[in-house]
N, C-alpha and C positions, 0 to 999 in steps of 0.2 A: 325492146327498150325497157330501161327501169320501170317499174311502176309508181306514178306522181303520189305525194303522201299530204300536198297542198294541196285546198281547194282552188284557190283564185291567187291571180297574181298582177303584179304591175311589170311593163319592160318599159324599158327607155332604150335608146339608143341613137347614135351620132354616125350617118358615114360621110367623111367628106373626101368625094368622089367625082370627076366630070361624068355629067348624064346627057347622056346623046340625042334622047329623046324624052322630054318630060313627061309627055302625055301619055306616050304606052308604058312609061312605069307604073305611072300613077294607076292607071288600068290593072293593070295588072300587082299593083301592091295591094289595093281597093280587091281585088279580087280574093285575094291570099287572106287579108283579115274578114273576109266575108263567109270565105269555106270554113276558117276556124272559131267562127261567131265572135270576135274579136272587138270593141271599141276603141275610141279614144282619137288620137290627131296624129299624121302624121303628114308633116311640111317635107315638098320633094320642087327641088330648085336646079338646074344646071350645077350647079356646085355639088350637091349630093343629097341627104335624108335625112329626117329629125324626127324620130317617132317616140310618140308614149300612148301606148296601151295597157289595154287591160282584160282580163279572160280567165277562165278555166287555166290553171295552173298547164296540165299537161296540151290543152291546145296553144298557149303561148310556148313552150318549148316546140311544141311542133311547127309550128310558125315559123324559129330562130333555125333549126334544122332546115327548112324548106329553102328560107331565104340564103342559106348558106352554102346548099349543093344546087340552087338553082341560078337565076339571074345571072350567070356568063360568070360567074366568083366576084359578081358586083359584093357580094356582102360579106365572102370568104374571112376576113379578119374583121369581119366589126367583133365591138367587142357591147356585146347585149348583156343589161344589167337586168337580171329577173328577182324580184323581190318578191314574198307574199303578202297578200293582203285580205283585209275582210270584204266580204260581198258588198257589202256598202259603199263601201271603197272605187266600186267599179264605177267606169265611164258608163255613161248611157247612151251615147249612141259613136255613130265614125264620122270622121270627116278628115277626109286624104285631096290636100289641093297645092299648087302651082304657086311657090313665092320664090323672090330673089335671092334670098337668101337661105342658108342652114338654119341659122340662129336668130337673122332679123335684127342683127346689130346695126345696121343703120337705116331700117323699115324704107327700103326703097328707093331712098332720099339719094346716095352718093353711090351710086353700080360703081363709080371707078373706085374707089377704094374700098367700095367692098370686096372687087375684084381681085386689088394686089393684096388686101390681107388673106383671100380665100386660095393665093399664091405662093402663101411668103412660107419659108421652111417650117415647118412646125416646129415643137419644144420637144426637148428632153420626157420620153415617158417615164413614169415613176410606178414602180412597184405599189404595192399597201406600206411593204416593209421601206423601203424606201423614202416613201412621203414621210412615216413616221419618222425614221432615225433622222431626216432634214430639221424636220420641225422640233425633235428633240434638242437637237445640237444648237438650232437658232443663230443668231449674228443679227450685226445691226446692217449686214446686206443683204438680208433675207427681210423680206414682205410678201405677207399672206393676202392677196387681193380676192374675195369673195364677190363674184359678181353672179350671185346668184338672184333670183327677184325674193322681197321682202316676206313672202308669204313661207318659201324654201328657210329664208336663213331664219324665221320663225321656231318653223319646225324644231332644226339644228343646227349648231354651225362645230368648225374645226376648235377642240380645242387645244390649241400650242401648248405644251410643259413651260411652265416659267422655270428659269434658271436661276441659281443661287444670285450673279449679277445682272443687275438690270440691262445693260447693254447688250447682253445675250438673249434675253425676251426677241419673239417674232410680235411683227406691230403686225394686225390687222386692221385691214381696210373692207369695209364694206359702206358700197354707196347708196346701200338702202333705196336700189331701183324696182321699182313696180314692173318694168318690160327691161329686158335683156338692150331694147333700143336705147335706151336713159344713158348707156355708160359712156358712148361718146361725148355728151354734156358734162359730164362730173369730171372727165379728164380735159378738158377742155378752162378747167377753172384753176389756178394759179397754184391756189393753196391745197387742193387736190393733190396734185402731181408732185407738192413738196416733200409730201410725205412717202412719193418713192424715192426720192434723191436721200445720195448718203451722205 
């Protein structure tokens, strides 16, 4: 294997997958970030997996490898985002447990709809080049909804190209929610939701 040229890193990753059995994932996911001294959270639901950790650089790639030829090809296409980071940076301890949901968009409250959205066809994937030349081109049927929590769009957010006319600007929306659970409320509110009608 290449030899790692970072010390530390962050992963994130999303698999939304049916899980047969929660508990001996969880065991055994808990186990995989233990063998590689590994931190950080990672939510395992019937639906699938929501991890963010953090680690020695080359034991999180060794991690994304394991998880990738291991677990029945449960995690064959995730697509894991490994970034570096400063030792500071890192999680301080793990905690790998049992919610309803991937994301906790509706924090337990509605399983039927969170069922049919963890159901319903996915979207169109988009390249890097892709998202940009969209966001380049813009239209007044294009809107950039940011529902990231407030701390995230802090950090950074998308920034759209303005266009020589105004009507070709992409409008952003962000709900400035603290929990991934808030966005059902904010589209829930009148004048919210006008701002995706064209």
């Amino acid at each position: 294997p290449p030899q790692c040229t970072m010390s530390h890193g962050i992963l994130l990753f999303y698999e939304f997958s049916t899980v047969a059995d929660v508990g001996a994932l969880i065991r055994d996911l808990e186990g995989c970030c233990q063998m590689a001294g590994l931190a950080g959270r990672l939510r395992v639901s019937a639906e699938g997996v929501n991890g963010c950790l953090s680690g020695e650089m080359c034991k999180c790639e060794e991690f994304c490898t394991r998880l990738r030829e291991e677990f029945d090809s449960f995690f064959a296409a995730t697509d894991f985002k490994l970034s570096p980071c400063e030792e500071r940076h890192l999680f301080k301890a793990l905690k790998v447990w049992e919610n309803t949901e991937v994301c906790g968009l509706y924090a337990g409250e509605e399983e039927d709809a969170a069922r049919e959205l963890a159901e319903a066809e996915p979207g169109q994937h988009l390249s890097p080049q892709d998202w940009h030349k969209l966001l380049s081109k813009g239209g007044d049927d294009l809107v950039l909804f940011d529902v990231r929590n407030r701390y995230e769009t802090r950090i950074g957010h998308f920034a759209a190209p303005r266009q020589p006319q105004a009507e070709e600007s992409v409008d952003l929306v962000d709900p400035l929610t603290r929990f991934y659970s808030e966005t059902p409320a904010f589209l829930e509110k009148e004048e919210n939701l006008d701002r995706f009608r064209g």
